[in-house]
C-alpha positions as CSV (number, residue, x, y, z in Angstrom):
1,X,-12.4,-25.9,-59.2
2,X,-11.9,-27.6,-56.2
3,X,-11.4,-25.4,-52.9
4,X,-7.7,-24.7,-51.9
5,X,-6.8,-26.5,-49.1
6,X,-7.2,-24.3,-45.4
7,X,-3.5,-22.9,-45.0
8,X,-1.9,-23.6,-41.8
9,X,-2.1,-20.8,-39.5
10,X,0.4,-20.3,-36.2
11,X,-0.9,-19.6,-33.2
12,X,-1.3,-15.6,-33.0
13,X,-0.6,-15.6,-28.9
14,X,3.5,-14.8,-28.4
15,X,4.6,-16.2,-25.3
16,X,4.0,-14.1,-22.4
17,X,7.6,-12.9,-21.0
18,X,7.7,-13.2,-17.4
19,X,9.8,-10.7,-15.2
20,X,13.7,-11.8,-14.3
21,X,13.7,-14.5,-11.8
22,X,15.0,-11.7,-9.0
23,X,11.8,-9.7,-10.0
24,X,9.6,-12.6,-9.3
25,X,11.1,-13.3,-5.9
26,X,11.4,-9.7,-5.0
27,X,7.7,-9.0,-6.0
28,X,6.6,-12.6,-3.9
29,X,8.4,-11.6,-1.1
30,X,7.0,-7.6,-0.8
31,X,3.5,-8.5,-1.4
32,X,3.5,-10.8,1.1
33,X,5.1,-8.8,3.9
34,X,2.8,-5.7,3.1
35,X,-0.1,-7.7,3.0
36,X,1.2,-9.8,6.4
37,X,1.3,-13.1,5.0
38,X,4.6,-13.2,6.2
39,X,4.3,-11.4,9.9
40,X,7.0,-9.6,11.5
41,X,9.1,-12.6,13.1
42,X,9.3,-14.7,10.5
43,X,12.3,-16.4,9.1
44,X,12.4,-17.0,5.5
45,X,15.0,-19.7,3.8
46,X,16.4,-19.0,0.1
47,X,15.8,-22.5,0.2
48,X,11.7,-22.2,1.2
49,X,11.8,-19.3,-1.2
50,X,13.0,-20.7,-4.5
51,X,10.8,-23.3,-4.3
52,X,8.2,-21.0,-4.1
53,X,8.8,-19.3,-6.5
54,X,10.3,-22.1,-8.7
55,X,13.7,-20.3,-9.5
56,X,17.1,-20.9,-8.3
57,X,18.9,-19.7,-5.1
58,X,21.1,-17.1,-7.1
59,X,17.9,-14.5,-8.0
60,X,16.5,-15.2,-4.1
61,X,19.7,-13.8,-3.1
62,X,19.5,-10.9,-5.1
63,X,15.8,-10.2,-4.5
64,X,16.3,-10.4,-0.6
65,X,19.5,-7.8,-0.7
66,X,17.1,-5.4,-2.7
67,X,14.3,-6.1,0.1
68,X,16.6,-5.8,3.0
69,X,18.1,-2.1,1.8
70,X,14.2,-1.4,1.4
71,X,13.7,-1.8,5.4
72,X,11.2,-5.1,5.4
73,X,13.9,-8.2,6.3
74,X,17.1,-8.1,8.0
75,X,19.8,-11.0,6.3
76,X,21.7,-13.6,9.0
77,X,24.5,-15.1,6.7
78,X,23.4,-19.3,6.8
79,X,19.9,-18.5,8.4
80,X,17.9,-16.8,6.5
81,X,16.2,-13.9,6.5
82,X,13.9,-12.2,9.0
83,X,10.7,-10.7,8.6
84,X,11.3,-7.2,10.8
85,X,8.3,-6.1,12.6
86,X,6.8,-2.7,12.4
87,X,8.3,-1.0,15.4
88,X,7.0,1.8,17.7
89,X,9.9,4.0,16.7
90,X,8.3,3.4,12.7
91,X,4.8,4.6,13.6
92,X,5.5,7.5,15.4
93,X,8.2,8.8,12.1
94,X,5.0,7.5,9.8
95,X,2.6,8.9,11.5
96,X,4.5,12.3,11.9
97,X,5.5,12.7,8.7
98,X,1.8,11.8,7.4
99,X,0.3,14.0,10.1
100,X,2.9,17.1,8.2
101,X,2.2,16.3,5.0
102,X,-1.2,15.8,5.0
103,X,-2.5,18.3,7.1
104,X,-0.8,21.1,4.3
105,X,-2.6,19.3,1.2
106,X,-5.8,19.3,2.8
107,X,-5.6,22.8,3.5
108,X,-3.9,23.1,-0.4
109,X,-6.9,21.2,-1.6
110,X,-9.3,24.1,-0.8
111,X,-10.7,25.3,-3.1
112,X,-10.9,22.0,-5.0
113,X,-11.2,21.0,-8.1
114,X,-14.3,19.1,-10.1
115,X,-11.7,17.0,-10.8
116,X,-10.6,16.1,-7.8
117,X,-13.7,16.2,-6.1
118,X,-14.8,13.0,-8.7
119,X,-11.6,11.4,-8.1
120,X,-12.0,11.1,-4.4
121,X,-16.0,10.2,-4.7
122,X,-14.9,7.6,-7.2
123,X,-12.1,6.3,-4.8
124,X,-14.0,6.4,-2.0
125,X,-17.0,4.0,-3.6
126,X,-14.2,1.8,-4.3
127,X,-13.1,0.9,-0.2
128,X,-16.6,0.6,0.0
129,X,-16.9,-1.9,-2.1
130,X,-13.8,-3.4,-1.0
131,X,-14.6,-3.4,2.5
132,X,-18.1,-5.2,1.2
133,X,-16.0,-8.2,0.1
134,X,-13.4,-8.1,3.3
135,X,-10.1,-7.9,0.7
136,X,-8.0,-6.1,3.5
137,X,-5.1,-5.7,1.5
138,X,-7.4,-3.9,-1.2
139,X,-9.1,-1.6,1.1
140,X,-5.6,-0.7,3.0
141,X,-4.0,0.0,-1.2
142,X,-7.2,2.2,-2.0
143,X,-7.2,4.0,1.5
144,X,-3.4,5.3,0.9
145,X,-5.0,6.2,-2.7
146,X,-7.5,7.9,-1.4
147,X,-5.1,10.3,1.0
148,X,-2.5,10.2,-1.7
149,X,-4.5,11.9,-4.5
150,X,-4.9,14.9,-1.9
151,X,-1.2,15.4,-1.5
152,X,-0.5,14.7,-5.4
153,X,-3.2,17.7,-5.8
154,X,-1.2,20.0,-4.0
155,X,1.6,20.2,-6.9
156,X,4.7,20.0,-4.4
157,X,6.8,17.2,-5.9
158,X,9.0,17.0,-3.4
159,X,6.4,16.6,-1.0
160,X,4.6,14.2,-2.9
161,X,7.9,11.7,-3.5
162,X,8.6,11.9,0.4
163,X,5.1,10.8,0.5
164,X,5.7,7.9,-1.7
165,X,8.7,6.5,0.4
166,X,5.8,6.0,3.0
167,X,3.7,3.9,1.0
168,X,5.3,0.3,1.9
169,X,4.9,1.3,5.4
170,X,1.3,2.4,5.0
171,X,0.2,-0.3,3.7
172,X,1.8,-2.7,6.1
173,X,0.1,-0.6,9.0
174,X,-2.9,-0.5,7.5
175,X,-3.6,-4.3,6.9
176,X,-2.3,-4.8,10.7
177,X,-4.9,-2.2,11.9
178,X,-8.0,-3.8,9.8
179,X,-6.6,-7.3,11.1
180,X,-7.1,-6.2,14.8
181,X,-9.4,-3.8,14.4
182,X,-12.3,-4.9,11.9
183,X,-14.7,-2.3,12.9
184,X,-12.0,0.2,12.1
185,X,-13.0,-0.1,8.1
186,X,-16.2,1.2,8.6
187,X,-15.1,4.2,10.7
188,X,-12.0,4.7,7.9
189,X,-14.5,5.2,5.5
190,X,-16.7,7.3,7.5
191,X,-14.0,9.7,8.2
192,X,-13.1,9.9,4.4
193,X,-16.0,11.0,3.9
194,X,-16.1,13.7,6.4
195,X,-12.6,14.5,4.7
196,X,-14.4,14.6,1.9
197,X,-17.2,16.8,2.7
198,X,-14.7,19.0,3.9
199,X,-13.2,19.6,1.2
200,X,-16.3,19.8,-1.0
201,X,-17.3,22.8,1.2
202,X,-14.4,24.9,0.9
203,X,-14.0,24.7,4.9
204,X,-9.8,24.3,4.8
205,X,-9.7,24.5,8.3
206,X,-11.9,21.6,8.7
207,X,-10.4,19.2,6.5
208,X,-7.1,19.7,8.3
209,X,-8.5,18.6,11.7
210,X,-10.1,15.6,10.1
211,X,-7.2,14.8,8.8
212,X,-5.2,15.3,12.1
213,X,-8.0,12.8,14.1
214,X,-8.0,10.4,11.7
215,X,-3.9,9.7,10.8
216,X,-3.1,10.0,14.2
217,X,-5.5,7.1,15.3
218,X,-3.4,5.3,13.5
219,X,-0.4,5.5,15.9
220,X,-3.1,4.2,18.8
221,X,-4.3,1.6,16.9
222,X,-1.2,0.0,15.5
223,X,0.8,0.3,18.9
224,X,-2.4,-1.7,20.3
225,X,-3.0,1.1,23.0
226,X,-6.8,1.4,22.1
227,X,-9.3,0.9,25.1
């Protein structure tokens, strides 16, 4: 007999959704600002923006309410939106707040985990490798990973959600300080380290001082007062 002929198959990929237009935008616009393609200064147009993005002006309305509520643009009615800068006033409250929470989950890290202990190794060989390829905005995502499994490990939830409504800021500070400061990679990793090593010995005391050197360069370095 002769072979049936092939039957026609349909293509087995579905379309890939994307996100709501508003998402697209929103997510554009963030990355951006954390990751200072868009400095602090910087006016954006809906205009400039939906073209980016290819959507309409109604979503890049929406998006840019969302990301002024969130602290990163201010809105002028028939100008735009501005890019804020980070402020001195915003680095010390970061800082602060980091230097509180932090200090009490390196101490709450003690004795640590195996667990733990692999997860910051693993994290740690990650900024390296990072760092080896100059991503910036990589390095500055998988430093706040690094300090942010120590203060998930602690188990205080409510400490660890008022840590994540630093994260935005973080980042954005971080990126600024590896811009200015490249050599400052290589001694961020060093000091994780040390933070590390800390914590591997059991030496709670220890870890907490690191910790209190290294966040609070931060304010020096990002308010340019560094000699």
């Amino acid at each position: 007999m002769p072979a049936a002929p092939p039957v026609a198959t349909r293509s087995v990929k579905a379309a890939v959704k994307q996100p709501p237009a508003a998402e697209r935008v929103y997510t554009h616009v963030k990355e951006a600002v954390l990751d200072r393609r868009y400095e602090g200064g910087t006016l954006l147009t809906e205009g400039g923006l939906a073209d980016a993005v290819g959507v309409s002006r109604t979503p890049v309305r929406e998006a840019l309410l969302r990301l002024e509520v969130e602290g990163l643009i201010k809105l002028y009615p028939k100008k735009g939106a501005l890019v804020l800068a980070v402020s001195a006033q915003e680095i010390a409250d970061v800082v602060e707040t980091r230097l509180l929470v932090e200090e009490f989950a390196a101490r709450k890290a003690v004795p640590a985990s195996a667990r733990l202990i692999a997860r910051l190794e693993q994290l740690l060989e990650e900024q390296r490798q990072l760092a080896g390829i100059g991503d910036l905005a990589a390095v500055s995502v998988k430093d706040r990973c690094f300090h942010a499994e120590i203060v998930k490990n602690a188990g205080n939830q409510i400490l660890s959600r008022l840590y994540d409504q630093l994260r935005d800021r973080q980042l954005r500070m971080g990126v600024a300080v590896m811009e200015a400061h490249p050599d400052r990679i290589a001694a961020n990793i060093t000091e994780h380290g040390e933070l590390l090593d800390a914590i591997r010995a059991g030496d709670a005391d220890g870890a907490a001082l690191v910790v209190r050197r290294h966040v609070g360069r931060v304010r020096v370095l990002v308010r340019g007062d560094d000699r």
